[in-house]
N, C-alpha and C positions, 0 to 999 in steps of 0.2 A: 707576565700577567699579574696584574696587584690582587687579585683575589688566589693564587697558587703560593702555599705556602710551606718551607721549607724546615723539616724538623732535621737536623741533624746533629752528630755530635760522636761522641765517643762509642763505638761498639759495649753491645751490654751494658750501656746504660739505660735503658728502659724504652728509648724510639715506638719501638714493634708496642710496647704495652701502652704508652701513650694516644697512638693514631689510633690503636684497635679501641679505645673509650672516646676518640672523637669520635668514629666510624659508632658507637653503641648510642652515644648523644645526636647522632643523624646528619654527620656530617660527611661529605665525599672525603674518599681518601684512597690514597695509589701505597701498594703495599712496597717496600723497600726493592726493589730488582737485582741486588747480590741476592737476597735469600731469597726470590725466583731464581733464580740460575743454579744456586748450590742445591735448593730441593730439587730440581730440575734433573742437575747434570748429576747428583753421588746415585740414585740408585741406578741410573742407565751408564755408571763406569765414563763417565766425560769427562775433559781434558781440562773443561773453562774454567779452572776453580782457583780461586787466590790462592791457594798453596802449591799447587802444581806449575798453573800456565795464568801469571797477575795479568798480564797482554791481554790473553784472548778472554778472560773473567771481565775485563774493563772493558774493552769493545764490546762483548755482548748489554754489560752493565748500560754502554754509551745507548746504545739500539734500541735495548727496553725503555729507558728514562726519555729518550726521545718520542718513542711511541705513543709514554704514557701523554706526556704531553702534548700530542696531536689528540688522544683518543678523548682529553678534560678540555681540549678547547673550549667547547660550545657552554661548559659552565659556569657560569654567572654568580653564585654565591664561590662562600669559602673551599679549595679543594687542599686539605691536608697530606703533602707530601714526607713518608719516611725515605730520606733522602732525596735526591734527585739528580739532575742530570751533572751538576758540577761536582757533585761527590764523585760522580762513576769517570769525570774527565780529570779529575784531579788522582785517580788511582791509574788510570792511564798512562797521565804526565808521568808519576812514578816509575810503573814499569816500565815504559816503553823510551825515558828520557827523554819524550818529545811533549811540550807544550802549545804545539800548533794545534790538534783540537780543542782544547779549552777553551785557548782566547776565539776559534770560529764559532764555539758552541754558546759562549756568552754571551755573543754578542747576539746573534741571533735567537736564544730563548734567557728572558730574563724571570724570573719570580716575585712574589711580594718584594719588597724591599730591608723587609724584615723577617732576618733568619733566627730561628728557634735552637738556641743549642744546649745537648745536656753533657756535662761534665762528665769526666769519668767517675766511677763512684764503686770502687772496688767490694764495696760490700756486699755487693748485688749483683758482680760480672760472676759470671761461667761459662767456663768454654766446654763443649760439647764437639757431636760429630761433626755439627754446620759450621760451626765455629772453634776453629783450631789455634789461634794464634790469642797468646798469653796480654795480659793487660798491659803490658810495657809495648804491647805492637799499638796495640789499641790507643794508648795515650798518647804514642805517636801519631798516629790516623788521626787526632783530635788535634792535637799540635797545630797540624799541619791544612785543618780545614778552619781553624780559627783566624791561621792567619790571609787563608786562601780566597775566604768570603770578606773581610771587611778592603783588600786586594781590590776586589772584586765591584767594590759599591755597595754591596748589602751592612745594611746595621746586624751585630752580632749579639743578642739578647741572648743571655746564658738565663735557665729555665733552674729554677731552683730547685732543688734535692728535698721533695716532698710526696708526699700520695699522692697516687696518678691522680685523681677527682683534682686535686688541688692545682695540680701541674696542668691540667686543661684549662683550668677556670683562669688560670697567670696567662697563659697563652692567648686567650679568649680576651681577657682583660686587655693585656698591652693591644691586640687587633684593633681594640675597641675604643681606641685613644689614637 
């Protein structure tokens, strides 16, 4: 869908704070589906969590990112996604060695054409309860979605390293072209 679009990029680099000032400027937005699963799953002691069980954390990640995108069909302007479904098929491919849902899931839901990516930016990462694995995992995970989107068909616009307000207005801009 060319109005569904895709912010990804390095863990703790800013995603979550970026969508949450689209989402304050009045824009739809589907909140990231690892961090549904992780609030989710740590206080009821659940198994799906990327440091425990990456498999079952991806499959659920695959299920939520699918839903969302059934549940934004019907919308017509811009829907800002943090992440989406080829982040949670490309953590998949990962654990599980298999990249036969990927290419099924690409092919059948595509996004803008233009993906939003923020670099890692170590000044600003912290890892937390939600978030266990250190900036060298993280710059992997980014690695490997830079090279997995433009793969993919998507143009890869890296978002510049500025105040959120700024970093919407770049995202908004390039849309707007």
């Amino acid at each position: 869908m060319d109005n569904f679009v895709v912010i990804t990029g390095c863990s703790g680099s800013g995603k979550s704070t970026l969508v949450g000032e689209l989402q304050r400027r009045g824009f739809n937005i589907v909140e990231e589906p690892g961090r549904r699963i992780v609030a989710q799953q740590l206080p009821d002691g659940g198994r799906a969590l990327p440091w425990i069980d990456l498999a079952a954390f991806a499959e659920e990640a695959i299920k939520l990112a699918t839903e969302d995108l059934e549940r934004m069909a019907a919308k017509q302007e811009w829907v800002f996604f943090d992440r989406g479904l080829n982040d949670a098929a490309s953590a998949y491919a990962v654990a599980a060695g298999d990249e036969g849902p990927l290419d099924r899931l690409i092919k059948k839901h595509r996004y803008h054409p233009r993906i939003f990516a923020l670099e890692p930016w170590p000044e600003i990462y912290v890892q937390n309860a939600e978030r266990r694995h250190g900036i060298e995992q993280a710059m992997e995970e980014y690695d490997r979605l830079a090279s997995l989107y433009p793969r993919l068909g998507y143009e890869w616009i890296i978002v510049p390293k500025l105040p959120v307000d700024a970093r919407v207005d770049f995202i908004l801009q390039v849309l707007s072209t």
